[in-house]
GUKOL-943795 format. One record per residue (C-alpha): residue number from 1; residue in one letter; x negated, y negated, z negated. Coordinates in steps of 0.05 Angstrom, whole numbers, padded with zeros to 5 digits, m for minus. Each point is the difference from the previous one (the first is absolute). Layout:
<rs>
R / i / aa / x / y / z
R / NUM / A / X / Y / Z;
...
</rs>
This chain:
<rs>
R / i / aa / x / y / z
R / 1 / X / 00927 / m02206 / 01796;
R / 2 / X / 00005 / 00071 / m00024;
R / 3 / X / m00060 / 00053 / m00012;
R / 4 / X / m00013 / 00050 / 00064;
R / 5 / X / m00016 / 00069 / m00029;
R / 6 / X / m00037 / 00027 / 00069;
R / 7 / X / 00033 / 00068 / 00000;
R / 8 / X / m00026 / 00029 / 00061;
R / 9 / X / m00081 / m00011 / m00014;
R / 10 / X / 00006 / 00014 / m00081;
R / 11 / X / 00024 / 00068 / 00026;
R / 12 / X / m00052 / 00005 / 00044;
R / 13 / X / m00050 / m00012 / m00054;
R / 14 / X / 00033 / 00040 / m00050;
R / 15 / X / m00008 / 00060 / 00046;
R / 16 / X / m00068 / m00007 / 00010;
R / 17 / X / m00011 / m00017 / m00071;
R / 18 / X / m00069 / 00031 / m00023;
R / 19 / X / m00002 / 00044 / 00063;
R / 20 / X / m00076 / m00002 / 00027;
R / 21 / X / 00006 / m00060 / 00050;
R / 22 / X / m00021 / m00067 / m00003;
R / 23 / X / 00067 / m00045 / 00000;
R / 24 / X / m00007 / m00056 / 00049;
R / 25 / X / 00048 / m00051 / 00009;
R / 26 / X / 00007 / m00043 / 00051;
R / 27 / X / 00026 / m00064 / 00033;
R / 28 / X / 00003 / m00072 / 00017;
R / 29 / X / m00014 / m00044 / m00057;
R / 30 / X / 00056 / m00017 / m00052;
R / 31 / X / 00033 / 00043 / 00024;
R / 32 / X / 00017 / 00038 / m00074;
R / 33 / X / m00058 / 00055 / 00004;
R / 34 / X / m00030 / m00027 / m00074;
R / 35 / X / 00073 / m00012 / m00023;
R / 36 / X / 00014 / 00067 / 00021;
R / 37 / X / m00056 / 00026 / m00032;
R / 38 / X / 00018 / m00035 / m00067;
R / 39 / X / 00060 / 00036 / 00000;
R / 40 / X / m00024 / 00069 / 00006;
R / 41 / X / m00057 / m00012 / m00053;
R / 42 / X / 00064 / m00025 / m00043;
R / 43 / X / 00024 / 00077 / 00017;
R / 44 / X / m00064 / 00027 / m00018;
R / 45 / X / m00018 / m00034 / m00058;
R / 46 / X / 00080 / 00025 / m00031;
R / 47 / X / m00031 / 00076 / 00002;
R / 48 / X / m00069 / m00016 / m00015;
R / 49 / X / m00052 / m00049 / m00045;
R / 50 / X / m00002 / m00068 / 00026;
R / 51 / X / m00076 / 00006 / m00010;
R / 52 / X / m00006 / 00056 / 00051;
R / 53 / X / 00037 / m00056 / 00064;
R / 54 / X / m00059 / m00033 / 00025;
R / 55 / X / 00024 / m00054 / 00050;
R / 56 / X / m00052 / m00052 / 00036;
R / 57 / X / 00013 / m00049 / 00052;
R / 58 / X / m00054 / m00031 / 00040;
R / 59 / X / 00039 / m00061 / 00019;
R / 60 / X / 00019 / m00024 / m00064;
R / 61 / X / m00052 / m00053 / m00045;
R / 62 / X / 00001 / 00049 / m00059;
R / 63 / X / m00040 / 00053 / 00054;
R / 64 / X / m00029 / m00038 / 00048;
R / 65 / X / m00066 / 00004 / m00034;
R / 66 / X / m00004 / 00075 / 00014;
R / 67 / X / 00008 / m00002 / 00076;
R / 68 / X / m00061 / m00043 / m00002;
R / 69 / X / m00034 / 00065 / m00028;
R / 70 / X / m00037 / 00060 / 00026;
R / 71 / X / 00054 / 00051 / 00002;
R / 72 / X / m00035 / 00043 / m00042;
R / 73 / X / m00001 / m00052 / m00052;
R / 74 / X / 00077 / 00003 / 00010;
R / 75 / X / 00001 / 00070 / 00000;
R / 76 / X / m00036 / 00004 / m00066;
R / 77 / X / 00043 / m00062 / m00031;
R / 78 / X / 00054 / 00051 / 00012;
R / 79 / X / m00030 / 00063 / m00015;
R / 80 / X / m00012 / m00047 / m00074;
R / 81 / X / 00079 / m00001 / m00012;
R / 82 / X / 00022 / 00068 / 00019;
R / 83 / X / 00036 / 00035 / m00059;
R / 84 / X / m00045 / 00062 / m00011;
R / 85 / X / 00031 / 00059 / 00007;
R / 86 / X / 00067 / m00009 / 00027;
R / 87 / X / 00019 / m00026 / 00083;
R / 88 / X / m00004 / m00072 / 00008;
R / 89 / X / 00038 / m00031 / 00052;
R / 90 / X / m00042 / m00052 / 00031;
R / 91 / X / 00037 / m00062 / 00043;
R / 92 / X / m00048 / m00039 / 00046;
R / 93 / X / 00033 / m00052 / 00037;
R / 94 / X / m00025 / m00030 / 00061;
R / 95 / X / m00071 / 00041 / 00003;
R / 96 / X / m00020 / m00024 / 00059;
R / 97 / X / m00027 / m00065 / m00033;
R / 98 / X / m00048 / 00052 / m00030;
R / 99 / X / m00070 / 00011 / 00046;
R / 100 / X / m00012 / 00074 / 00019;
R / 101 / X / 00070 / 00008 / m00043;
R / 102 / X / 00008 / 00070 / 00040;
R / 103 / X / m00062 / 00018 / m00044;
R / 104 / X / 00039 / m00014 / m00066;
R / 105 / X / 00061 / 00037 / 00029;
R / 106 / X / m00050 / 00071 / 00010;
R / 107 / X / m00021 / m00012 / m00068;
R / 108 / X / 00060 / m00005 / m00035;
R / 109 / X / 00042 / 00049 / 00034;
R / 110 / X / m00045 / 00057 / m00013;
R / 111 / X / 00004 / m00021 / m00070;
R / 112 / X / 00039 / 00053 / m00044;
R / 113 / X / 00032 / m00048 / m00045;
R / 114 / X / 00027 / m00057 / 00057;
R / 115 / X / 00065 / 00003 / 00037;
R / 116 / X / m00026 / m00053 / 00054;
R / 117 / X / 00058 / m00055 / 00030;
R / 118 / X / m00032 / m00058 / 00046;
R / 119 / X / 00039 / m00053 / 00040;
R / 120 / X / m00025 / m00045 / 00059;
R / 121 / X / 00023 / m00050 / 00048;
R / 122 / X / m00044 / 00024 / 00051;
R / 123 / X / m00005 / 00069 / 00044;
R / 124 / X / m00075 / m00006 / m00020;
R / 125 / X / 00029 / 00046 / m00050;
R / 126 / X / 00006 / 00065 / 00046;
R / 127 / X / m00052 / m00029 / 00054;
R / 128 / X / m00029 / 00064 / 00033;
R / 129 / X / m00071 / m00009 / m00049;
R / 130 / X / 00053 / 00005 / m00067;
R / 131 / X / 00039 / 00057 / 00043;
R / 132 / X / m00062 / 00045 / 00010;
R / 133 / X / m00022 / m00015 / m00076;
R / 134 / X / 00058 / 00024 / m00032;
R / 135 / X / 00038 / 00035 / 00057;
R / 136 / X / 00057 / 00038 / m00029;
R / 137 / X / m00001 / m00032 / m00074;
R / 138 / X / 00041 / m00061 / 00018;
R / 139 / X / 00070 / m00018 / 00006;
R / 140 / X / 00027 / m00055 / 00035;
R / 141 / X / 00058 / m00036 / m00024;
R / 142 / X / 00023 / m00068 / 00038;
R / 143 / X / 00037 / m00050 / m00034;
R / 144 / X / 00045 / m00037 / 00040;
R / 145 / X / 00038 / m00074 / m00017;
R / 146 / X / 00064 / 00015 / m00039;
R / 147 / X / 00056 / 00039 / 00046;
R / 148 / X / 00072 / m00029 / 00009;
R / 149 / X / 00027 / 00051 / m00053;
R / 150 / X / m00058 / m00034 / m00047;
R / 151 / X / 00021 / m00065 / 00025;
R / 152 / X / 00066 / 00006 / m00025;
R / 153 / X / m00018 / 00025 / m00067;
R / 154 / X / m00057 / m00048 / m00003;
R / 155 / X / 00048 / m00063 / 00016;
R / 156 / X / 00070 / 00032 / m00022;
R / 157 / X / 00029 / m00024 / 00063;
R / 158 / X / 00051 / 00062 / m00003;
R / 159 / X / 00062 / m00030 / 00019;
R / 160 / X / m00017 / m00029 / 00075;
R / 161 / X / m00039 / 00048 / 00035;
R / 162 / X / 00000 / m00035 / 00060;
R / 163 / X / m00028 / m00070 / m00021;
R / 164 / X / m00048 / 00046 / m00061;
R / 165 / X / m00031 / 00030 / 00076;
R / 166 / X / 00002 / m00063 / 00037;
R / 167 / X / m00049 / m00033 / m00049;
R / 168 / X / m00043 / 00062 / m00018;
R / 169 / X / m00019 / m00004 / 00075;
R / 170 / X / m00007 / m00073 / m00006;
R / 171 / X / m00049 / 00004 / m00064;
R / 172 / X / m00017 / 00071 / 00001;
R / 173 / X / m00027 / 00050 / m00060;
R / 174 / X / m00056 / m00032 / m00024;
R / 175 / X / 00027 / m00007 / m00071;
R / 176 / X / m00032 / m00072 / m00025;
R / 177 / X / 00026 / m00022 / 00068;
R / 178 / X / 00066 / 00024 / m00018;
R / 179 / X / 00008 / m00027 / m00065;
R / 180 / X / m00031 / m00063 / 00033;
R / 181 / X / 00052 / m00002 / 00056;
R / 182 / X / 00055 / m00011 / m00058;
R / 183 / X / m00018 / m00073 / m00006;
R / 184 / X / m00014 / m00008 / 00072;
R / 185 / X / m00019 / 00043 / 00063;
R / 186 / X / m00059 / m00065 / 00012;
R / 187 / X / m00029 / 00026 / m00068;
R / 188 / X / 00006 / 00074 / 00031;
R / 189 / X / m00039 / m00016 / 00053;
R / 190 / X / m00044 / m00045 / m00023;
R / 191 / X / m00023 / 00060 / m00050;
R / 192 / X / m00012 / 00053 / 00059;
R / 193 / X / m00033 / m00048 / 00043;
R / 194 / X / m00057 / 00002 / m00059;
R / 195 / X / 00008 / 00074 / 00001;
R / 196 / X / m00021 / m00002 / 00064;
R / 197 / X / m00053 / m00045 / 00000;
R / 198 / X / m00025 / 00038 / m00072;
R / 199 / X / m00010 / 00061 / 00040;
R / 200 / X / m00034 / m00033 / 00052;
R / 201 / X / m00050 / m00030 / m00041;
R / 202 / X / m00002 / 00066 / m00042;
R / 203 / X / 00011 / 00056 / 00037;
R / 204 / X / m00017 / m00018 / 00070;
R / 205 / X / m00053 / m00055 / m00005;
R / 206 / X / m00042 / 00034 / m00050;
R / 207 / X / m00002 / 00071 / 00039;
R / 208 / X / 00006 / m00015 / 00081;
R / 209 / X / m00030 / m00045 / 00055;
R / 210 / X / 00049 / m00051 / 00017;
R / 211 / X / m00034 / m00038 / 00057;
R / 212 / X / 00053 / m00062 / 00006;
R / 213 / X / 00052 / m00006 / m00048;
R / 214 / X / 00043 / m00034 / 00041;
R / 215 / X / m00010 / 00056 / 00043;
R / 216 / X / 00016 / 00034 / m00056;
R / 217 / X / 00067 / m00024 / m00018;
R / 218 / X / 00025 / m00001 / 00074;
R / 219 / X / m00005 / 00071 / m00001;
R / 220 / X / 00039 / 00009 / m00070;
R / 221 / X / 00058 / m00045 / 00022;
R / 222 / X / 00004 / 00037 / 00065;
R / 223 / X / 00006 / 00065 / m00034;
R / 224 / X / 00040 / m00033 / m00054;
R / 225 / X / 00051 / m00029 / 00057;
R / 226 / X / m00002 / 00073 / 00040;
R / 227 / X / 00028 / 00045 / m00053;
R / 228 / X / 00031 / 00063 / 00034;
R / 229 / X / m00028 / m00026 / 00070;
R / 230 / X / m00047 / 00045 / 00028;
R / 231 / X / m00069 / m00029 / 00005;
R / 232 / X / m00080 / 00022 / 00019;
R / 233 / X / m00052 / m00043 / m00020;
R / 234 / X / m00015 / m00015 / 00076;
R / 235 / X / 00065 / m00035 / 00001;
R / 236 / X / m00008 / m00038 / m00055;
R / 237 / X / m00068 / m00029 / 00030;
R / 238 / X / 00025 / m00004 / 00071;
R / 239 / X / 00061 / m00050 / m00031;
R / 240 / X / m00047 / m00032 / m00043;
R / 241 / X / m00040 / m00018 / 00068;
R / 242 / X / 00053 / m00020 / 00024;
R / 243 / X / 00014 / m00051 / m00045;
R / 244 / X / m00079 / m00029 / 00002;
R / 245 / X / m00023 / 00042 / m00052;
R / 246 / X / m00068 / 00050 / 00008;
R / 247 / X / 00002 / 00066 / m00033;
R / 248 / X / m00014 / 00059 / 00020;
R / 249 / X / 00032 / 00073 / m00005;
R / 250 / X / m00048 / 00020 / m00055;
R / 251 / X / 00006 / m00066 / m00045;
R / 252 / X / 00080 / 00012 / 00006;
R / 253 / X / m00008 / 00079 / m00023;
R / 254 / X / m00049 / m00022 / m00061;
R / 255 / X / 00043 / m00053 / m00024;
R / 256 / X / 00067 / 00055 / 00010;
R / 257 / X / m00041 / 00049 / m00034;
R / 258 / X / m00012 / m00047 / m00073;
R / 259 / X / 00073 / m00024 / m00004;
R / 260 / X / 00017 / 00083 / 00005;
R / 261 / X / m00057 / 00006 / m00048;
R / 262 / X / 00031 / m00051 / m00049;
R / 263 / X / 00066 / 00027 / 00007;
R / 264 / X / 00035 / m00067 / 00033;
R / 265 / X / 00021 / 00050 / 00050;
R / 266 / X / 00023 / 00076 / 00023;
R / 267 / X / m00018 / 00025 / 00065;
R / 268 / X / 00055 / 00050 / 00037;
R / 269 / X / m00035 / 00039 / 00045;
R / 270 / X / 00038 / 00034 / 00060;
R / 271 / X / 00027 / 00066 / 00010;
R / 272 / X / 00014 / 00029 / 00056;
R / 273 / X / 00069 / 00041 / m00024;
R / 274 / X / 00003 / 00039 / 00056;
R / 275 / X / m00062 / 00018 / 00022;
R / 276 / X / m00009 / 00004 / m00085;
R / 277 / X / m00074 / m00041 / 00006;
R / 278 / X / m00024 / m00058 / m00033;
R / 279 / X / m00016 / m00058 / 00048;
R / 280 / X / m00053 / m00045 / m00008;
R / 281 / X / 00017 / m00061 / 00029;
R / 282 / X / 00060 / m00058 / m00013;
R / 283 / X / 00004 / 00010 / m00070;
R / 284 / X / 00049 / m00050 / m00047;
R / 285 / X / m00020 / m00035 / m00056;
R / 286 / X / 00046 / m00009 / m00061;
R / 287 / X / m00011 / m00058 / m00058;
R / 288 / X / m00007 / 00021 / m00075;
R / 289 / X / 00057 / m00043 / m00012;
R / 290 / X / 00053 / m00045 / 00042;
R / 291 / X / m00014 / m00054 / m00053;
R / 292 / X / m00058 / m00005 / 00022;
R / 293 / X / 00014 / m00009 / 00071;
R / 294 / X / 00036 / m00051 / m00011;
R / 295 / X / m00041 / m00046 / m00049;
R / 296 / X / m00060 / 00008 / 00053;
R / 297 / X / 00041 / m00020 / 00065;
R / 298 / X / 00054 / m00034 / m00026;
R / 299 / X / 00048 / 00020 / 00059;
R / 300 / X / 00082 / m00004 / m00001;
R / 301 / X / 00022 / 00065 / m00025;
R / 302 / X / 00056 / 00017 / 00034;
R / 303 / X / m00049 / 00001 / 00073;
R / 304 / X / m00027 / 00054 / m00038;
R / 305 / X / 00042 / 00044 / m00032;
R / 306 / X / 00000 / 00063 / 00043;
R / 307 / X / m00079 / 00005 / m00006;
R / 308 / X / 00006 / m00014 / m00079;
R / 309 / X / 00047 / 00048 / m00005;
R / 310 / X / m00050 / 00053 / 00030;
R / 311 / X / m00046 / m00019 / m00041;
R / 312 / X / 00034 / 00007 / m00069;
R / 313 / X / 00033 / 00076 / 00033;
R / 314 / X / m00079 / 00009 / 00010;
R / 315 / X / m00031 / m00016 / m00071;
R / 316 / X / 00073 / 00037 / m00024;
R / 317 / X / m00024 / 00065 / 00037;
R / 318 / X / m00076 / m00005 / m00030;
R / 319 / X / 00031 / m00011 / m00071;
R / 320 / X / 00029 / 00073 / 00010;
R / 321 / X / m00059 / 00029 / 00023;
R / 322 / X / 00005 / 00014 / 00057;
R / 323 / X / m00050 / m00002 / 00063;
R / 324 / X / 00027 / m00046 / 00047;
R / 325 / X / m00009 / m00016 / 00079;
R / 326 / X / 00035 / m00042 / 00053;
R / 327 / X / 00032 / 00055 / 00048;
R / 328 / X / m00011 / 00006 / 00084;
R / 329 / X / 00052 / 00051 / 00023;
R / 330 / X / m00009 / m00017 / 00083;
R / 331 / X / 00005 / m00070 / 00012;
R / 332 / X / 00043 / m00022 / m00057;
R / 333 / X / m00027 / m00020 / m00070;
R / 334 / X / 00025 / 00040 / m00067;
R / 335 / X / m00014 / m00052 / m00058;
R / 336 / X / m00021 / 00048 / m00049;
R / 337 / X / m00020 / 00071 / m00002;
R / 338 / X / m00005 / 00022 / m00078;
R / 339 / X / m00027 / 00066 / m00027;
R / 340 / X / 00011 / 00005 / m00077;
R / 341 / X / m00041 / 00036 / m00045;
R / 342 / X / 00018 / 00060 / 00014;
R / 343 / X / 00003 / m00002 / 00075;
R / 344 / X / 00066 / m00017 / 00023;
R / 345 / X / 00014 / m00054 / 00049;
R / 346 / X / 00049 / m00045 / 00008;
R / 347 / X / 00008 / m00058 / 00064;
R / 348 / X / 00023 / m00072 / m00022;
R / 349 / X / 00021 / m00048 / 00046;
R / 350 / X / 00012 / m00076 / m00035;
R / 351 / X / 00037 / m00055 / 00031;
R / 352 / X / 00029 / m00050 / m00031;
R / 353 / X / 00077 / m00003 / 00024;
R / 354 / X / 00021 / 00054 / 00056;
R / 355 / X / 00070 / m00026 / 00016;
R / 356 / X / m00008 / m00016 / 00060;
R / 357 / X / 00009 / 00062 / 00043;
R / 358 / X / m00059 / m00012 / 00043;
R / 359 / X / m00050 / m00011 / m00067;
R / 360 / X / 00034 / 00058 / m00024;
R / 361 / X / m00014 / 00037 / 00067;
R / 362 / X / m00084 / m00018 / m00006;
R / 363 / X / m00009 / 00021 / m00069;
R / 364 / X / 00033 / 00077 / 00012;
R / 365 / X / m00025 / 00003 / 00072;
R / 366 / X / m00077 / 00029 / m00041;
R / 367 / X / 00035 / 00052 / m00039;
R / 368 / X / 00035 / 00040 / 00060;
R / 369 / X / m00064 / 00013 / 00035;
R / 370 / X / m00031 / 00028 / m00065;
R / 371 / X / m00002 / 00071 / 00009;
R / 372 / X / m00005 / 00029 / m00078;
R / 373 / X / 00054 / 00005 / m00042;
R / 374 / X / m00025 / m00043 / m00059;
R / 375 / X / 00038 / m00067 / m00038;
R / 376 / X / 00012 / m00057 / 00035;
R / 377 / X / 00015 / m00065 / m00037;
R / 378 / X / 00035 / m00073 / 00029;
R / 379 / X / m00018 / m00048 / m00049;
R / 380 / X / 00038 / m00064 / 00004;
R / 381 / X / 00029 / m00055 / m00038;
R / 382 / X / 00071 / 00017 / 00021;
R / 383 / X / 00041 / 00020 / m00044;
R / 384 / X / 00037 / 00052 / 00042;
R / 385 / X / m00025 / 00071 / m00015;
R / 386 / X / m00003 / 00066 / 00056;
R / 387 / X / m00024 / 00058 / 00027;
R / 388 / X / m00001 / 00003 / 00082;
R / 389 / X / m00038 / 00061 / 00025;
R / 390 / X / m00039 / 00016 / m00055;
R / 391 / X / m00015 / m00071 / m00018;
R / 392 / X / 00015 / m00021 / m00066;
R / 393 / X / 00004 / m00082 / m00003;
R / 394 / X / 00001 / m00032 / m00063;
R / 395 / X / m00012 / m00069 / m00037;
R / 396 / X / m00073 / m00021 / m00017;
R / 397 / X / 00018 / m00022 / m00066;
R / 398 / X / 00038 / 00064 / m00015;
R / 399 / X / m00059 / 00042 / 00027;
R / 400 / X / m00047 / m00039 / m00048;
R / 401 / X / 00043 / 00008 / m00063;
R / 402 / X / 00001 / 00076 / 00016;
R / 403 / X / m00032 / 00045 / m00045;
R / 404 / X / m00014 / 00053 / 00046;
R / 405 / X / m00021 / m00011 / 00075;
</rs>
């Protein structure tokens, strides 16, 4: 397996290199934030002293004795190796094993000689109590699982892009799960079904109320097996009831609300593309990775595929940074609306073949009753390529290996 240089978010913090914000990265667990991190302290430390990269993580042996600290007494172990005189670029990964750890983050930040970077697997990170501390002085940057185009270079799979996709949705991006799936897709799995249960135990167990966990884990594989449906936690419990199981509306929204917090999943919230209003009901819910969809339902693939392939379009279109929603233009459905960063929209339908001329028929039928004049997108596996009407269809894999979108 080759070495993944993660292009995208070392830009990212390169440009805000020693601007006056807090960096905060975030993201499921192993999903590469401390890797990521390793490699832009191995940029830093080529310009500077190695003495003035400070890097601590919480959830290593080495530094586990300090989250069971005060965090002024981590504050002040840090303060202790701070090269006088000169900015120190101080790495703390996974605060949120540190108590009151949004009290260490004031401190150091307003510190003249620390450049501050933090990672977390948890939203705990910019709850609304660390939003009002330190609002406007941090940056959020979200790591996502490798993307196809990492895949590829991760792997080396080059020279059969179809079967290279066909088993990065199978195992996904999470990169020991990757180099795992090389010996087996059972060892693959195997591995993200402990990711899983690691965060549970970690991130969710630790932090939330979960009244039942069977309860629990009905909810996550109905969300799991309902990617791209649209879903409200009142249907969720009313099919739970109906299948002899007791929980109620507000259970089902808690337990929604720690998975998003954990980031195991995205929600898309619906707009409204004529009426040009956010809606606040039916939402869709998107995995952090099809990898591990699979490894916690086990299901046949290829009954799948269309909803998988939304899924990977979706994480795709959060990669580039853009805001995304699922589309209501009348009574039809508009997979994706996207707005990138600096404001333009663009309308993506997905399906996964559209030769038939009645699929075909469905998937355009959204875009002629949208009224503006901005970029619409048919993402398929096909491998035919057109334009009908202003709509540009192209392959999925081609649209992922793009370098512009």
């Amino acid at each position: 397996m080759g070495k993944v240089i993660r292009k995208n978010y070392l830009k990212t913090l390169q440009t805000l290199h020693e601007q006056n914000l807090i960096k905060v990265v975030t993201g499921v667990r192993r999903c590469g934030k401390s890797t990521l991190l390793l490699q832009f302290q191995e940029l830093l430390k080529a310009e500077t002293d190695d003495n003035q990269v400070i890097s601590i993580n919480f959830d290593i042996p080495e530094y586990r004795f300090l989250a069971e600290k005060s965090w002024l007494e981590v504050y002040e172990f840090i303060e202790a190796a701070l090269v006088s005189g000169k900015i120190n670029y101080v790495f703390l990964d996974e605060i949120q094993n540190v108590v009151e750890f949004e009290k260490l983050l004031e401190g150091l930040f307003v510190h003249p000689e620390v450049d501050l970077y933090v990672t977390g697997s948890n939203a705990c990170l910019l709850s609304s109590e660390l939003a009002t501390l330190l609002t406007g002085r941090a940056f959020e940057i979200n790591v996502l699982p490798f993307s196809f185009a990492e895949y590829l270079e991760f792997t080396g799979m080059n020279d059969n892009i179809p079967r290279a996709f066909a088993e990065f949705v199978a195992t996904g991006g999470f990169p020991e799960a990757v180099r795992l799936a090389a010996a087996g897709t059972t060892y693959a799995y195997q591995y993200l079904q402990n990711v899983f249960h690691n965060i549970y135990e970690n991130d969710i167990l630790t932090r939330y109320r979960v009244n039942s966990e069977h309860s629990y884990y009905k909810v996550v594989n109905f969300l799991t097996d309902t990617v791209g449906s649209p879903v409200s936690a009142g249907s969720i419990a009313k099919t739970m009831k109906n299948n002899n199981l007791r929980i109620d509306n507000k259970t089902v929204s808690s337990y929604i609300e720690t998975l998003t917090a954990a980031y195991l999943f995205y929600r898309a919230n619906r707009y409204d593309v004529k009426g040009k209003e956010h809606l606040s009901t039916q939402e869709k819910y998107y995995l952090v990775d099809t990898g591990l969809r699979n490894a916690l339902l086990g299901k046949d693939l290829a009954a799948d595929s269309g909803h998988l392939l939304e899924n990977v379009v979706y994480l795709e279109l959060i990669r580039r940074d853009n805001q995304v929603w699922t589309g209501k233009v009348n009574n039809l459905e508009v997979d994706f609306v996207a707005r990138n960063k600096v404001g333009y929209t663009t309308y993506y339908q997905v399906s996964q073949t559209v030769q038939d001329p009645a699929t075909l028929a469905r998937e355009l039928a959204p875009f002629d009753k949208i009224p503006d004049h901005n970029e619409r997108i048919l993402l398929t596996m096909d491998y035919e390529t057109n334009s009908r009407n202003g709509v540009k269809q192209m392959n999925v894999t081609d649209w992922l290996l793009a370098t512009k979108n």
